[in-house]
N, CA, C and O atoms as a GROMACS GRO file, in nm:
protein
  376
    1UNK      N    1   2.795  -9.213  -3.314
    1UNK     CA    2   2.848  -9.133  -3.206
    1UNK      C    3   2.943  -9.027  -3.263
    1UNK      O    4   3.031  -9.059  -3.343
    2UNK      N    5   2.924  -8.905  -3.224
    2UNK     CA    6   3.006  -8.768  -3.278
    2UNK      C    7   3.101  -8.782  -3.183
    2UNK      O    8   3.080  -8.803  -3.064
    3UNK      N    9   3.282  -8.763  -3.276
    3UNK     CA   10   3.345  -8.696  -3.146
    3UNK      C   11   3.368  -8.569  -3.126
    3UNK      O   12   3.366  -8.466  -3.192
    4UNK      N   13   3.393  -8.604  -3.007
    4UNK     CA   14   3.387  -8.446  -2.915
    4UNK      C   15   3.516  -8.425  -2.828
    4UNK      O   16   3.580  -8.496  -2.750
    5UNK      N   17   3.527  -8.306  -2.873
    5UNK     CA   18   3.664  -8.233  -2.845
    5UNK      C   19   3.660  -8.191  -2.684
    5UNK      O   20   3.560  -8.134  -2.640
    6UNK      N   21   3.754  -8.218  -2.614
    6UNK     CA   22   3.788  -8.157  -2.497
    6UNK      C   23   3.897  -8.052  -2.505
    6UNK      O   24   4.004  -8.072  -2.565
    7UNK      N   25   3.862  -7.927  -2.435
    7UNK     CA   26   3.982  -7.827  -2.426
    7UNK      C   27   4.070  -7.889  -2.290
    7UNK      O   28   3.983  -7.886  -2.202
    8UNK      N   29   4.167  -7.930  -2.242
    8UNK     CA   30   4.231  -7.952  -2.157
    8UNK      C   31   4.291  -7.835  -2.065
    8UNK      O   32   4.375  -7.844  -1.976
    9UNK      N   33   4.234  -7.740  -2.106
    9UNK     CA   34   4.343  -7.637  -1.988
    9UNK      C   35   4.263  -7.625  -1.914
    9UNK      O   36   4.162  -7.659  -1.975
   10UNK      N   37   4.227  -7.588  -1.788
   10UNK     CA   38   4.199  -7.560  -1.664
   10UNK      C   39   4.162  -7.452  -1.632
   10UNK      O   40   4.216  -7.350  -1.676
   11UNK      N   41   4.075  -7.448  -1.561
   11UNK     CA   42   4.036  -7.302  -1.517
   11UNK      C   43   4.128  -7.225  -1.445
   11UNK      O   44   4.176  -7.296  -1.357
   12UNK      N   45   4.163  -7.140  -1.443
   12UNK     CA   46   4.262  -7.067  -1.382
   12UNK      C   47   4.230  -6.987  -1.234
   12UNK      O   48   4.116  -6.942  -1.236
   13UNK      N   49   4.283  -6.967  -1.140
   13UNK     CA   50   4.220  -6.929  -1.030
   13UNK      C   51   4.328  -6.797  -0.988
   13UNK      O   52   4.341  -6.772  -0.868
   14UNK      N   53   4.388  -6.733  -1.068
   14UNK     CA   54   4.468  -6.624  -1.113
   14UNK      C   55   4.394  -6.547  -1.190
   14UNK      O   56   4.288  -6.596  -1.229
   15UNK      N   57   4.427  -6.419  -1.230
   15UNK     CA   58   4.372  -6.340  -1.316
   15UNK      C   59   4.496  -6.350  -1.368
   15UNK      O   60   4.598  -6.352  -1.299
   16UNK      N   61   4.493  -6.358  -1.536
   16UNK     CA   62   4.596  -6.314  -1.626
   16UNK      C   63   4.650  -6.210  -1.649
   16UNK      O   64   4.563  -6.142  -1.706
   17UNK      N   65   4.763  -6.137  -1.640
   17UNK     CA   66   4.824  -6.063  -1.629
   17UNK      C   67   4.926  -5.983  -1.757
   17UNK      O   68   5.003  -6.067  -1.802
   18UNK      N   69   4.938  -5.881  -1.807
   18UNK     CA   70   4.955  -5.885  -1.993
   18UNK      C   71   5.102  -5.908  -1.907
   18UNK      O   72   5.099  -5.909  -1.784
   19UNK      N   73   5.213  -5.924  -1.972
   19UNK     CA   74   5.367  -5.951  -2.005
   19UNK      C   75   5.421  -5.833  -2.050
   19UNK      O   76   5.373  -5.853  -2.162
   20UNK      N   77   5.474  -5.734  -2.063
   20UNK     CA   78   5.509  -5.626  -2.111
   20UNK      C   79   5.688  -5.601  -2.108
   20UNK      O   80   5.742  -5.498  -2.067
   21UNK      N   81   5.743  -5.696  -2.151
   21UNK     CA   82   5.898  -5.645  -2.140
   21UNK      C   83   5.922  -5.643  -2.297
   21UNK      O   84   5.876  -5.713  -2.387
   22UNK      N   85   6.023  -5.523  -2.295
   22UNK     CA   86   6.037  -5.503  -2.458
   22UNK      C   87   6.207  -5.419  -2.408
   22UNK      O   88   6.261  -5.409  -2.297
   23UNK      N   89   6.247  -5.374  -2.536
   23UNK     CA   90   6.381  -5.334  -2.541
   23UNK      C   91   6.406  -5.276  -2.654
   23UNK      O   92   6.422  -5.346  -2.755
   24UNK      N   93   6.414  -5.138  -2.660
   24UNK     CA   94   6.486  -5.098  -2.762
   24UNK      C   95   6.559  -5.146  -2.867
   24UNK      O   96   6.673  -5.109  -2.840
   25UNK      N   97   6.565  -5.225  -3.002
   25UNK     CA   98   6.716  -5.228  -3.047
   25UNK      C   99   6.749  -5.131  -3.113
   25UNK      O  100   6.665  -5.068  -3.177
   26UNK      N  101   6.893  -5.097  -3.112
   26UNK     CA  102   6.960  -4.985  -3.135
   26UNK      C  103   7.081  -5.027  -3.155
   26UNK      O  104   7.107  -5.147  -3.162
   27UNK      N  105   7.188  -4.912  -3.169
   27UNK     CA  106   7.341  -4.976  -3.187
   27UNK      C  107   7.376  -5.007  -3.087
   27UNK      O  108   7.464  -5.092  -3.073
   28UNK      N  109   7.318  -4.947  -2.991
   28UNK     CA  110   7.359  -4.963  -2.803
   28UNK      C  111   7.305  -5.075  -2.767
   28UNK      O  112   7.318  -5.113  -2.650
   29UNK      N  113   7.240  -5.145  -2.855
   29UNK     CA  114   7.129  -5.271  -2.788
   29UNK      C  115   7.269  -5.408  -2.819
   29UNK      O  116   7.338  -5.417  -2.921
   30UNK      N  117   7.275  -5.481  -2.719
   30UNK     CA  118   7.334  -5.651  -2.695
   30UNK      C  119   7.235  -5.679  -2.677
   30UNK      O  120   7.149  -5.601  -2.637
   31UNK      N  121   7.219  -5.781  -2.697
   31UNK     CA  122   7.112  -5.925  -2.715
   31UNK      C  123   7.197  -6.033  -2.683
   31UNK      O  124   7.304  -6.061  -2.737
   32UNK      N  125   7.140  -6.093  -2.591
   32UNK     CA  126   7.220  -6.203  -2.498
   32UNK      C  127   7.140  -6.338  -2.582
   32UNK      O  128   7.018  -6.341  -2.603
   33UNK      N  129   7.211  -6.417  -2.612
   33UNK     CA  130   7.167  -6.562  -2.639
   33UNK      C  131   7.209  -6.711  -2.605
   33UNK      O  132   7.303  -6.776  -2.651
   34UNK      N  133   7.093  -6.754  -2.492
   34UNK     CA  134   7.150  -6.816  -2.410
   34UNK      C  135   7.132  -6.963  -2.440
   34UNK      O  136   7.033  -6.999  -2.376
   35UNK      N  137   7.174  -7.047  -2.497
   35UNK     CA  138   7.102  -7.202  -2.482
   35UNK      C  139   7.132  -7.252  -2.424
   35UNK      O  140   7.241  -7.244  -2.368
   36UNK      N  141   7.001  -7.372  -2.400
   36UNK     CA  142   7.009  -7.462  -2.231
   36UNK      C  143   7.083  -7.593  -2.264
   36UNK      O  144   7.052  -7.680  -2.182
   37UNK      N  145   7.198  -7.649  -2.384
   37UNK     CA  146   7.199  -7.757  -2.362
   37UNK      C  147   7.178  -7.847  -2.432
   37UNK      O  148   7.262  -7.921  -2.485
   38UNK      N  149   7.035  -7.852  -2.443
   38UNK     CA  150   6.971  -7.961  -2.540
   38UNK      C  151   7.000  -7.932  -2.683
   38UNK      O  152   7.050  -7.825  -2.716
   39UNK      N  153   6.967  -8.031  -2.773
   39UNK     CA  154   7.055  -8.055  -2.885
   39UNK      C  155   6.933  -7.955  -2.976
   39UNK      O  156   6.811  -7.937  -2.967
   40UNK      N  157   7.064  -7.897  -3.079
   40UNK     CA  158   7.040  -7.784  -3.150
   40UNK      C  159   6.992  -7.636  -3.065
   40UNK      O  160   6.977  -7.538  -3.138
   41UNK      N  161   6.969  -7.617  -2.931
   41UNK     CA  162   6.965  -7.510  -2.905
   41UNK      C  163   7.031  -7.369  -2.927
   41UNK      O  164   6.997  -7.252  -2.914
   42UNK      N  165   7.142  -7.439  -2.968
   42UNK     CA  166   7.303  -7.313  -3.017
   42UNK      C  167   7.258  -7.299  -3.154
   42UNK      O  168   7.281  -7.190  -3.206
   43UNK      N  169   7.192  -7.397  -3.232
   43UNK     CA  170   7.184  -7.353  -3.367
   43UNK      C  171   7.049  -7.271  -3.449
   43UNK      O  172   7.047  -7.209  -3.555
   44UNK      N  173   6.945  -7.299  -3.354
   44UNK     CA  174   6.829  -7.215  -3.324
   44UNK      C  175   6.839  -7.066  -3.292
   44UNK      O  176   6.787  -6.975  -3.356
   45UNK      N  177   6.913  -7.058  -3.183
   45UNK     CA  178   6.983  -6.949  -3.150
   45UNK      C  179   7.081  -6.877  -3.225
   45UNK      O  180   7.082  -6.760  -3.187
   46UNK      N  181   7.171  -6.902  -3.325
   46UNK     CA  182   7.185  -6.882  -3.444
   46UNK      C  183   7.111  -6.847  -3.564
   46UNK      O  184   7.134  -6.763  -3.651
   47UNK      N  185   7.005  -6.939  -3.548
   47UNK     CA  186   6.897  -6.875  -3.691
   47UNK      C  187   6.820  -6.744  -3.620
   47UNK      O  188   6.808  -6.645  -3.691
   48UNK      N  189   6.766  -6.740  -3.482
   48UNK     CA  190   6.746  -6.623  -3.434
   48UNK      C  191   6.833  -6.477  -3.449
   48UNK      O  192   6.801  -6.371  -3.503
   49UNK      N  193   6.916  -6.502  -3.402
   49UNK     CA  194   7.051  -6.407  -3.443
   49UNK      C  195   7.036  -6.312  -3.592
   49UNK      O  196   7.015  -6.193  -3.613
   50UNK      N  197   7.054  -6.411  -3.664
   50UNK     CA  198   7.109  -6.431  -3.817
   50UNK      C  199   6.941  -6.372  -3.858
   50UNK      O  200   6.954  -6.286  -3.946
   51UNK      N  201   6.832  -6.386  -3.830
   51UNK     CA  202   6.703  -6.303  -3.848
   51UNK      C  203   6.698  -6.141  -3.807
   51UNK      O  204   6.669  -6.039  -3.869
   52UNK      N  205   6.750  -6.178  -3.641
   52UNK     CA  206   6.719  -6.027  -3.602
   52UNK      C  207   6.831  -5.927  -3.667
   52UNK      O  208   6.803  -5.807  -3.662
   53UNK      N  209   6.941  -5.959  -3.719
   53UNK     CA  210   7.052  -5.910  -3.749
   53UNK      C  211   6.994  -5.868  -3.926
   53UNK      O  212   7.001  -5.750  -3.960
   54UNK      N  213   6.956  -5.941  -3.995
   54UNK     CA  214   6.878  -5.915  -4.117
   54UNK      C  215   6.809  -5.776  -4.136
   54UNK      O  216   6.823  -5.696  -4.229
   55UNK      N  217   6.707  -5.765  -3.987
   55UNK     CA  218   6.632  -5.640  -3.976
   55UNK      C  219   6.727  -5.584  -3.883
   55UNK      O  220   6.688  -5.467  -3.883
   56UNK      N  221   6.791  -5.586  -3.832
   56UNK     CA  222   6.832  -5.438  -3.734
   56UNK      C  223   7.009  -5.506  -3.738
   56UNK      O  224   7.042  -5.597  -3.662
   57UNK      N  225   7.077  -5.463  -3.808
   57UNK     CA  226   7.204  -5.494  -3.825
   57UNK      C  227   7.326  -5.443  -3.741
   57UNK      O  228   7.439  -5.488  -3.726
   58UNK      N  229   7.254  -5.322  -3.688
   58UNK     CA  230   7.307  -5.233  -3.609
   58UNK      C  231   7.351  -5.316  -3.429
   58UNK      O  232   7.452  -5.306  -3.359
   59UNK      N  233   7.220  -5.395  -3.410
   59UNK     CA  234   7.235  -5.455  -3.291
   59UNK      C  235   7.314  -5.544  -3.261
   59UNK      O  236   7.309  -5.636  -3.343
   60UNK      N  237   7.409  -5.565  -3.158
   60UNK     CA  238   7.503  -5.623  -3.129
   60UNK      C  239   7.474  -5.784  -3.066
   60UNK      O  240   7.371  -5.780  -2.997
   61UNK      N  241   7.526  -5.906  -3.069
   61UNK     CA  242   7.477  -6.017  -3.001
   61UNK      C  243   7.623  -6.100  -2.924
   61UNK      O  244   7.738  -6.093  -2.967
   62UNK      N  245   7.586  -6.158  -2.831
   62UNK     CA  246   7.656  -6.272  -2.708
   62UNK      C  247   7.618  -6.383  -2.721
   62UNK      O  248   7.498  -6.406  -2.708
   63UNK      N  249   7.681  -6.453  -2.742
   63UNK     CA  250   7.572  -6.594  -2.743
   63UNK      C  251   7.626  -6.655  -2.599
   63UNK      O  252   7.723  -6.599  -2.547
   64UNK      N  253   7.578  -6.745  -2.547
   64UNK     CA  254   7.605  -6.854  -2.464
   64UNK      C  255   7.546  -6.985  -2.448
   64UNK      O  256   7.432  -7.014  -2.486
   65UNK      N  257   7.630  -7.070  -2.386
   65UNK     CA  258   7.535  -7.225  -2.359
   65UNK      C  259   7.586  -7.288  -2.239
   65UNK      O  260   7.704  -7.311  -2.213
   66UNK      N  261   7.466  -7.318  -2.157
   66UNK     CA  262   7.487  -7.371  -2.030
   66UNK      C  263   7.579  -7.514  -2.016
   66UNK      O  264   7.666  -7.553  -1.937
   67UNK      N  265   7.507  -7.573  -2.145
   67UNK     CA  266   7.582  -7.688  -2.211
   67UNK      C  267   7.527  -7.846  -2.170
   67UNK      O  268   7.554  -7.958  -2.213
   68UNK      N  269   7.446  -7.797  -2.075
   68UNK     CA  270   7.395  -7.945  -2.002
   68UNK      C  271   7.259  -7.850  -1.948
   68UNK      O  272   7.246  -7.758  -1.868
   69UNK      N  273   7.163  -7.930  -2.041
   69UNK     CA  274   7.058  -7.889  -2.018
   69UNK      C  275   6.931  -7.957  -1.842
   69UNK      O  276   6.814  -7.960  -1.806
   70UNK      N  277   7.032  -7.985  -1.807
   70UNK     CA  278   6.984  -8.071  -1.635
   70UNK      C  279   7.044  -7.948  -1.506
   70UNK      O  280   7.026  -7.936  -1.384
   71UNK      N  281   7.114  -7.879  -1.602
   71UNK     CA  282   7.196  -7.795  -1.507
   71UNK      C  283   7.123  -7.635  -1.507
   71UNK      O  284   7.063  -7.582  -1.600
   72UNK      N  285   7.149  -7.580  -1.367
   72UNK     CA  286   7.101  -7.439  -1.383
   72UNK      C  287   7.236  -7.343  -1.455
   72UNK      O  288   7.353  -7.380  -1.443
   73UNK      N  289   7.201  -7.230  -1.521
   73UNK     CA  290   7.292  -7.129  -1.506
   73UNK      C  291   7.418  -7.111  -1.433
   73UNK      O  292   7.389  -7.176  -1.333
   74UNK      N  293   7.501  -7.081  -1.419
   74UNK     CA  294   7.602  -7.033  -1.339
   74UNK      C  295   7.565  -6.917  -1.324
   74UNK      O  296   7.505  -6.844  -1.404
   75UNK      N  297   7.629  -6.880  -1.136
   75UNK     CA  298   7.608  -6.760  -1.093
   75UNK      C  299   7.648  -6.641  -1.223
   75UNK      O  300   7.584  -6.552  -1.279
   76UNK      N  301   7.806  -6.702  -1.235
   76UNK     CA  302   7.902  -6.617  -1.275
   76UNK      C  303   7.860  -6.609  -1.439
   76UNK      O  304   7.879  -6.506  -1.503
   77UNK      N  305   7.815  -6.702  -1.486
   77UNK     CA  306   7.779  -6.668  -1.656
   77UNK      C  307   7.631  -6.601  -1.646
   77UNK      O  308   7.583  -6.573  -1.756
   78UNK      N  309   7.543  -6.566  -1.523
   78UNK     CA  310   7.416  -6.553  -1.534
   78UNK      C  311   7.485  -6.336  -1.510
   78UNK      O  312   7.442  -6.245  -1.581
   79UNK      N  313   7.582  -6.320  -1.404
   79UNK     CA  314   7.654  -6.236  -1.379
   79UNK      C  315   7.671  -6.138  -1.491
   79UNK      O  316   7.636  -6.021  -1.503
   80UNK      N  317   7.753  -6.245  -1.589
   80UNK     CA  318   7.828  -6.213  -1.768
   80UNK      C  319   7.686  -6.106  -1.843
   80UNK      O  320   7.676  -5.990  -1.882
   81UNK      N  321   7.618  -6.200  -1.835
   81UNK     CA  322   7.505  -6.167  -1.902
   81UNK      C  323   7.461  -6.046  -1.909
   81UNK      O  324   7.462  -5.964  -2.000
   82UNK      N  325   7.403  -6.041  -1.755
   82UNK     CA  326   7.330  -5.934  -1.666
   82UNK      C  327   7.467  -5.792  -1.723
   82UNK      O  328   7.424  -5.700  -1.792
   83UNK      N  329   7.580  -5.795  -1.695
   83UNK     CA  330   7.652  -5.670  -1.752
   83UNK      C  331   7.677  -5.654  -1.872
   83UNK      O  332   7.720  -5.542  -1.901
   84UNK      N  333   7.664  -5.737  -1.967
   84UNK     CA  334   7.694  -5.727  -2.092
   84UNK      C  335   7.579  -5.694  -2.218
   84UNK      O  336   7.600  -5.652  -2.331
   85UNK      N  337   7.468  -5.725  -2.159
   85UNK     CA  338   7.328  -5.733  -2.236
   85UNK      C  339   7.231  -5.647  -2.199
   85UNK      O  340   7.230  -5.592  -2.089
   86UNK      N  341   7.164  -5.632  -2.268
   86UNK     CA  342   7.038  -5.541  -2.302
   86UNK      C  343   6.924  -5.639  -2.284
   86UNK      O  344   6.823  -5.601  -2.225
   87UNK      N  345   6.930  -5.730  -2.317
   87UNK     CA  346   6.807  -5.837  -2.301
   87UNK      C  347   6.858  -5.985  -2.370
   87UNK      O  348   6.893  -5.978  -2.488
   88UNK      N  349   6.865  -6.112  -2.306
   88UNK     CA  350   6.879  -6.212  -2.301
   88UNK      C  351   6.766  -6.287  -2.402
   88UNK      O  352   6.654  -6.238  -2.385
   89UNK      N  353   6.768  -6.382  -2.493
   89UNK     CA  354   6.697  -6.478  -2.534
   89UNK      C  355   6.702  -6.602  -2.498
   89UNK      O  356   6.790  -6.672  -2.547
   90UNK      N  357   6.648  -6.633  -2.444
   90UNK     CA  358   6.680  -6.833  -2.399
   90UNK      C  359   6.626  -6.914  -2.477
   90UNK      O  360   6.526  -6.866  -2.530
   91UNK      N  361   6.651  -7.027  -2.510
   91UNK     CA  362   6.620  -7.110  -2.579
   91UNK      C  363   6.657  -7.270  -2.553
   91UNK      O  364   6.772  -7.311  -2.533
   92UNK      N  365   6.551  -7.342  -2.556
   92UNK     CA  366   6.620  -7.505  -2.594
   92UNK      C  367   6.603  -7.575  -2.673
   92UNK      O  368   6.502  -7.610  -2.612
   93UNK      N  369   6.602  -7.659  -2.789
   93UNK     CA  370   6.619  -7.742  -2.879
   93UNK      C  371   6.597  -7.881  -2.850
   93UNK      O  372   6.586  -7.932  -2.738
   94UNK      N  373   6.591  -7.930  -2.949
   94UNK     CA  374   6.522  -8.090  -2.970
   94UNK      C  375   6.556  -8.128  -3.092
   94UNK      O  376   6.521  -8.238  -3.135
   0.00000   0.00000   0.00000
C-alpha cells in the first residue's frame, strides 16, 4: 500500500485577494514593534529591529508589549502607536 498525501486546506469560497501594504523607509519612517506577550516575543522583535536597522539605519523604531498575551491592546497604547508610527510590526513568540 502507497502512502498518500492529503492537502488539508479547503476550498475557499472567497476569491483571494493580493495584500498590498508597504511603507516607505526613510529617516521619516518609525516602525512600531509590538509584542503580544508570549514568551520571547520582545526578543524576536529585537532581532527584527537589529536586521532592519543593519539595512536602513536611517529608520527610526518604538517597541512595545501588551505583556499578556490573552489580552487585547489598549485603546490608549493602540492610540501611542497610531501617532507615533509609520507602520507597526506585531509579533508573538514561543
Amino acid at each position: 500500500m502507497a502512502l498518500q498525501f492529503v492537502d488539508p486546506r479547503g476550498e475557499s469560497a472567497i476569491e483571494p485577494r493580493a495584500y498590498d501594504r508597504s511603507v516607505a523607509l526613510d529617516s521619516k519612517t518609525t516602525v512600531g514593534l509590538l509584542a503580544n506577550g508570549f514568551p520571547d516575543s520582545v526578543a524576536f522583535l529585537r532581532a527584527v529591529r537589529d536586521a532592519i536597522a543593519a539595512l536602513r539605519p536611517d529608520v527610526g523604531f518604538v517597541c512595545y508589549d501588551k505583556g499578556d498575551a490573552s489580552a487585547v491592546a489598549a485603546d490608549d497604547m493602540l492610540s501611542e502607536i497610531k501617532g507615533a508610527c509609520s507602520a507597526v510590526i506585531t509579533a508573538y513568540g514561543h
